[in-house]
N, C-alpha and C positions, 0 to 999 in steps of 0.2 A: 504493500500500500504506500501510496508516496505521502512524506511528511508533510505535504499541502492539504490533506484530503478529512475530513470533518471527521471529529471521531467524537464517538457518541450525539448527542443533541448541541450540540456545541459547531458554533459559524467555524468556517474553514480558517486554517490557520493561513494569516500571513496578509499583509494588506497586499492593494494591488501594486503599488509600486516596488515594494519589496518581492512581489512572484514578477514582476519587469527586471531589475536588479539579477535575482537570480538563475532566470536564463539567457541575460548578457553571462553571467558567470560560467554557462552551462551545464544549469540544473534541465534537464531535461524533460521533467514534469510541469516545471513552473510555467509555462507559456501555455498549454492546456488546460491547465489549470482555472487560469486568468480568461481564456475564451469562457468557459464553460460558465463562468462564473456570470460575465456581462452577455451571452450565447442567444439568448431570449431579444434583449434587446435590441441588439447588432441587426440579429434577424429579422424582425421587424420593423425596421429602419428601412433595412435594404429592400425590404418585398413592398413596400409602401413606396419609397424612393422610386424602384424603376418600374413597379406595377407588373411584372412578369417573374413567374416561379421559379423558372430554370437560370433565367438571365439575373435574377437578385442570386438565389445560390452558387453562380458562381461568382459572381460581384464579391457574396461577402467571403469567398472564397481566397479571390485574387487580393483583397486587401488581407484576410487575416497574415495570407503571406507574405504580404510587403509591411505586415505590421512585425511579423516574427523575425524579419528580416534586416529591421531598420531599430531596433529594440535597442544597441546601443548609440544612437543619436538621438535620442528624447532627452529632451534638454529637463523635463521637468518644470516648465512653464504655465502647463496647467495640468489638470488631473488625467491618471492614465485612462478613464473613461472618458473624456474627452475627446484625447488624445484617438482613440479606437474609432468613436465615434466619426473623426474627420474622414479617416483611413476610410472608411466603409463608405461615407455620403462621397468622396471623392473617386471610389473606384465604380460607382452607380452613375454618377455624372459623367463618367468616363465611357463606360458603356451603352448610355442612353444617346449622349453626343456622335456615336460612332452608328447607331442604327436609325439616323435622322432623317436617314435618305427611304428609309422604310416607306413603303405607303399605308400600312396599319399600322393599330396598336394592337397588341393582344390584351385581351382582358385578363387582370391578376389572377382569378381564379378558372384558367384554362378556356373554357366553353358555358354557355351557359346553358342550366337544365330547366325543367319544368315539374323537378323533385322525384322525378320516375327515377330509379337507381337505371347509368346505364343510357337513356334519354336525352338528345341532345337536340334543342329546340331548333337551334344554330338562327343565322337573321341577326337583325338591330333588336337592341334593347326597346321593350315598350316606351311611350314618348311620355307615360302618366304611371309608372308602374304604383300597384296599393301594397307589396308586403314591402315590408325590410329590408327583406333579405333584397328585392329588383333594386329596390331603392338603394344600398350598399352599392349594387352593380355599377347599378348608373351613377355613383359619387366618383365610384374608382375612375371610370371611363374617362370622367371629366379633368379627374387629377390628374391623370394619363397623358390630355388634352395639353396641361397647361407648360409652360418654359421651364426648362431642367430647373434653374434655379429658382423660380419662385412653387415649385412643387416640391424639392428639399425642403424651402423655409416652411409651406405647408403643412406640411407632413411632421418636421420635429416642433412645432409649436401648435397645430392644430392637432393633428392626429395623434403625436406622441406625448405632447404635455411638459415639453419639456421650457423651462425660462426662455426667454425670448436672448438673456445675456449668456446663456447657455449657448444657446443656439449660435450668437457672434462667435463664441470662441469655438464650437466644433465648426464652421463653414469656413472661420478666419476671418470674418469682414466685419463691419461696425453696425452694432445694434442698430440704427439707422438703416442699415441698409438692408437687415433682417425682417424692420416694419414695414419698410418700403416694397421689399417682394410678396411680402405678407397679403398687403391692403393690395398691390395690382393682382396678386391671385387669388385673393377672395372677390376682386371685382368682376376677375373672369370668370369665376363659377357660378357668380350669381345670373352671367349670361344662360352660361350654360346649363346651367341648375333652376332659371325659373319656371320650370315648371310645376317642379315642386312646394312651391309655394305654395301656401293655404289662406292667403287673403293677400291683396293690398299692398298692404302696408307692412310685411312679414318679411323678416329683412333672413336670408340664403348663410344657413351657417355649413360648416362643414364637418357632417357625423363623425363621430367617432367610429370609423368602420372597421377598428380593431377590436378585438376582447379580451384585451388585456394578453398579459402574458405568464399565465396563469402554468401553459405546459410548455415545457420546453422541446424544440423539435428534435428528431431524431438525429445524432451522427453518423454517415458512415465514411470509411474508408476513404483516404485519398495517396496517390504518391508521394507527398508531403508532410504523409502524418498525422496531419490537423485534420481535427473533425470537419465535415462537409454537411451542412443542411440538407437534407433530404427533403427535394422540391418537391415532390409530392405529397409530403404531410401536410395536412389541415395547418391552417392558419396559428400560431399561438395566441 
């Protein structure tokens, strides 16, 4: 059992900077350790960020490696969640920027069904969907819709809840500029999203289309060692 790893009811040993520290040292456990630990989050960052399963899984794939990689040049300027954080929203901007020429989006959750297991309705999304769940659909699409970077700042301040000062220091730029992509992509959605509206005057927020991150996804295998998201698991 490696001496990072929780014994008994008691939180894992080691902060995160110190399991950073000691696989610069090359502790071999420590850098696994440290995913597993922030694993949830990362994830859900990345599958929001670029709206596609496969394409976030390997996103947060290719960052954890240049996070494992770059592990002794962290200056320690801000916290190593943070720090993970950039790694991840930057290899998602990277990916998304490179598939621009795309004439689709894919929708995050592969195809859409009509709850038959198996059943694939395939088409546009309804223009007025009534459950939740179309309604999700149609949020994602939209986020989909919008400029890499104002669906990052999106996504870590609407969708993930994270400080908006947070948010300046995992993207790098100036809270300023985090409010500003903020406010023009909630502007957009409210184009794209007024349908949804229920009167008037009903001003276009952006759901929480996560649920938390309650289960953590599956790892498997990669040539590198580090756990991999397994795109196919349900949402955390």
């Amino acid at each position: 059992m490696s001496r990072w790893s929780a014994t008994g009811d008691g939180p894992p040993a080691g902060s995160d900077l110190e399991l950073l520290r000691a696989h610069v040292a090359g502790d071999r456990d420590a850098f696994t350790e440290l995913f597993h630990r922030h694993r949830d989050r990362l994830w859900a960052v990345a599958l929001r960020t670029i709206g596609d399963r496969e394409e976030a899984a390997d996103a947060l794939q290719d960052a954890m490696l240049s996070a494992h990689r770059a592990a002794a040049r962290f200056r320690g300027d801000s916290a190593v969640t943070t720090w993970l954080h950039r790694i991840v929203v930057n290899a998602c901007l990277d990916r998304m920027r490179r598939r621009q020429t795309h004439a689709t989006v894919p929708l995050p959750d592969g195809v859409h069904t009509d709850g038959k297991p198996g059943h694939h309705t395939g088409g546009v999304e309804p223009a007025a969907p009534a459950p939740d769940h179309d309604t999700a659909l149609v949020v994602r699409q939209a986020l989909a819709a919008l400029p890499a970077e104002q669906r990052a700042a999106l996504v870590l301040v609407d969708v993930q809840g994270y400080p908006v000062a947070e948010v300046a220091r995992i993207l790098d730029v100036a809270e300023g500029t985090v409010k500003s992509r903020c406010a023009r992509g909630r502007a957009r959605l409210a184009v794209l999203l007024g349908h949804l509206r229920t009167g008037a005057d009903d001003a276009v927020h952006v759901p929480r289309v996560t649920a938390g991150n309650r289960r953590r996804p599956e790892g498997v295998g990669s040539s590198s060692g580090l756990p991999r998201p397994d795109a196919s698991q349900e949402e955390p």
